[in-house]
C-alpha positions as CSV (number, residue, x, y, z in Angstrom):
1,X,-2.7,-0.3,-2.8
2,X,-3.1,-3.9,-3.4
3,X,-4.4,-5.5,-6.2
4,X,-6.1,-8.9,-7.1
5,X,-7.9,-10.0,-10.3
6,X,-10.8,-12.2,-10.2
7,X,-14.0,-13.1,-11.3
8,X,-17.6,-13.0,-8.9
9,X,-18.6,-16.7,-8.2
10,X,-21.3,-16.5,-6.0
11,X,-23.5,-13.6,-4.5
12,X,-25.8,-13.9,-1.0
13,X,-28.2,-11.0,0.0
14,X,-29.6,-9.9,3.3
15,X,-31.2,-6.6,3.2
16,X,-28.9,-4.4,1.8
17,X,-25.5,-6.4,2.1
18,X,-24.2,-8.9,-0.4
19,X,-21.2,-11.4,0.6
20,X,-19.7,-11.9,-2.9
21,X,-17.4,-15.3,-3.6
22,X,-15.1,-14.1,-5.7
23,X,-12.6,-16.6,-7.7
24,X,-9.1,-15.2,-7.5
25,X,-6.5,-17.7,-9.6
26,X,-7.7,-20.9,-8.0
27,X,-8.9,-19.5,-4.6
28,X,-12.4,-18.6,-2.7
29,X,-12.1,-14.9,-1.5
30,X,-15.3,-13.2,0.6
31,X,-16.1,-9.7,0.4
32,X,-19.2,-7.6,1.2
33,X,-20.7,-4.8,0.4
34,X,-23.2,-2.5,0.7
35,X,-25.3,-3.4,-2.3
36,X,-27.6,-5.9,-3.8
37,X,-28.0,-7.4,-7.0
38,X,-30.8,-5.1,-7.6
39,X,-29.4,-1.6,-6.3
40,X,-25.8,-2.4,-8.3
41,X,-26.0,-3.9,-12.1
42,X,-22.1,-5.1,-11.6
43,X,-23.1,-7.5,-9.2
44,X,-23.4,-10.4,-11.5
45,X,-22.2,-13.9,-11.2
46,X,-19.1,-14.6,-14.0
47,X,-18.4,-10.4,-14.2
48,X,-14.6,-9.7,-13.5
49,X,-13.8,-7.8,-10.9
50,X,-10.6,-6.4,-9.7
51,X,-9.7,-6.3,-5.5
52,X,-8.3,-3.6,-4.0
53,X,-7.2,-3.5,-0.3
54,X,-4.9,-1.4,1.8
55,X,-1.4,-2.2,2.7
56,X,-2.6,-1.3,6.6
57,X,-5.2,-3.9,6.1
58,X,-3.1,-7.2,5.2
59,X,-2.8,-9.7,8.6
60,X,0.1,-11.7,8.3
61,X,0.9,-14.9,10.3
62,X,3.5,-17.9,10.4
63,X,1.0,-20.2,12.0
64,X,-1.0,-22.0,9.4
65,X,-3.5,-23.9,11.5
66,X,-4.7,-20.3,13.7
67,X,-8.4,-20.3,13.5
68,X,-9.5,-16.7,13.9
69,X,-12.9,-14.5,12.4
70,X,-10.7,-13.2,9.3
71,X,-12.6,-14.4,6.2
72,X,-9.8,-14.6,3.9
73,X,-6.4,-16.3,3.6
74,X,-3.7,-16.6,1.4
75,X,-0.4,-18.5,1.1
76,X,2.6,-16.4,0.5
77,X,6.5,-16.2,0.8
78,X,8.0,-12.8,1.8
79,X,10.3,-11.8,-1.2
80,X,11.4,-8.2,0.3
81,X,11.3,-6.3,3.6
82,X,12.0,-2.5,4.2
83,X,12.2,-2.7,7.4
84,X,12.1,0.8,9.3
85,X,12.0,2.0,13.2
86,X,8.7,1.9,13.5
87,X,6.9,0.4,10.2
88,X,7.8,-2.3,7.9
89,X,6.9,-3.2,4.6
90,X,6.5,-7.0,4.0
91,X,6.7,-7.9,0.3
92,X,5.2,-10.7,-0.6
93,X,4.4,-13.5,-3.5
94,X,1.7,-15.2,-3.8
95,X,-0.3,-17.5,-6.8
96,X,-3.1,-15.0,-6.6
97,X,-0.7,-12.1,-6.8
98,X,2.0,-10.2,-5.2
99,X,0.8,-8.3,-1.8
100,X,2.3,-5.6,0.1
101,X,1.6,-5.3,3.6
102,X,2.9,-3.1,6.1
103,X,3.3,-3.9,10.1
104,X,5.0,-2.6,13.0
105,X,9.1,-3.3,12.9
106,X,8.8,-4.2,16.9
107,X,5.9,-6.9,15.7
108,X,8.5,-8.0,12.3
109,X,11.0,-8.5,14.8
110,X,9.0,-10.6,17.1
111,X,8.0,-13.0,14.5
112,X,10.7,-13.2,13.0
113,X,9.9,-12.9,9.9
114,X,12.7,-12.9,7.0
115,X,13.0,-13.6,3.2
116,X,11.7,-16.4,1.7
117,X,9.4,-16.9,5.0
118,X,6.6,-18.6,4.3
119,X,3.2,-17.3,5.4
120,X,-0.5,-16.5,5.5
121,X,-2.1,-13.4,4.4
122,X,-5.3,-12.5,5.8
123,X,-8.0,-9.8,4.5
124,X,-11.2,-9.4,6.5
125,X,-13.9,-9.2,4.0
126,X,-15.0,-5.7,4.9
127,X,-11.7,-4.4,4.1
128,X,-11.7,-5.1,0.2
129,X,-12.6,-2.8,-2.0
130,X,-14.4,-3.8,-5.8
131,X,-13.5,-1.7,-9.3
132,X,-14.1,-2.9,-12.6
């Protein structure tokens, strides 16, 4: 499990949902959930929050300038790969944090990714997960 630390900058409410802005070391990430300000006391602006997301749930990509639905990018170098017959696991570092993220070894291969790659990590906003 991957894990960020930031600090909730911004909340939006529609019915039930919230899209928090959350400030992660110098970056904007989006995540939503289920709750409001007024069903959920955490959900204040300046609380500290940490973000947790999946391995299974980290998009990676060499190409900077795609333009795709995914909420949330960060810029990161791969530092390791375990790279197995089917899965890999892509190690990587990142201002905000190292990330783990794990993708099919036929898809590594085709990208080509290696050490010291640089790239962008992706997290769709519905994919993080919030714990104090």
């Amino acid at each position: 499990m991957n894990k960020l630390k930031g600090e909730i900058s911004a909340i939006e409410s529609s019915g039930s949902l919230s899209m928090l802005d959350i400030l992660v070391k110098g970056i904007h990430l989006k995540v939503i959930v289920v709750e409001t300000p007024e069903t959920a006391s955490y959900l204040k602006t300046g609380k500290k929050m940490n973000l947790l997301f999946k391995e299974t749930e980290v998009v990676l990509s060499k190409n900077p300038a795609l333009s795709i639905s995914i909420e949330n990018s960060i810029k990161g170098t791969v530092t390791a790969i375990t790279k197995e017959k089917l899965l890999s696991k892509v190690e990587l570092a990142s201002p905000q944090g190292n990330i783990s993220a794990v993708v099919s070894t036929e898809k590594l291969v085709e990208m080509q990714l290696k050490e010291n790659a640089e790239v962008l990590v992706m997290l769709k906003s519905n994919e993080i997960m919030l714990s104090e």
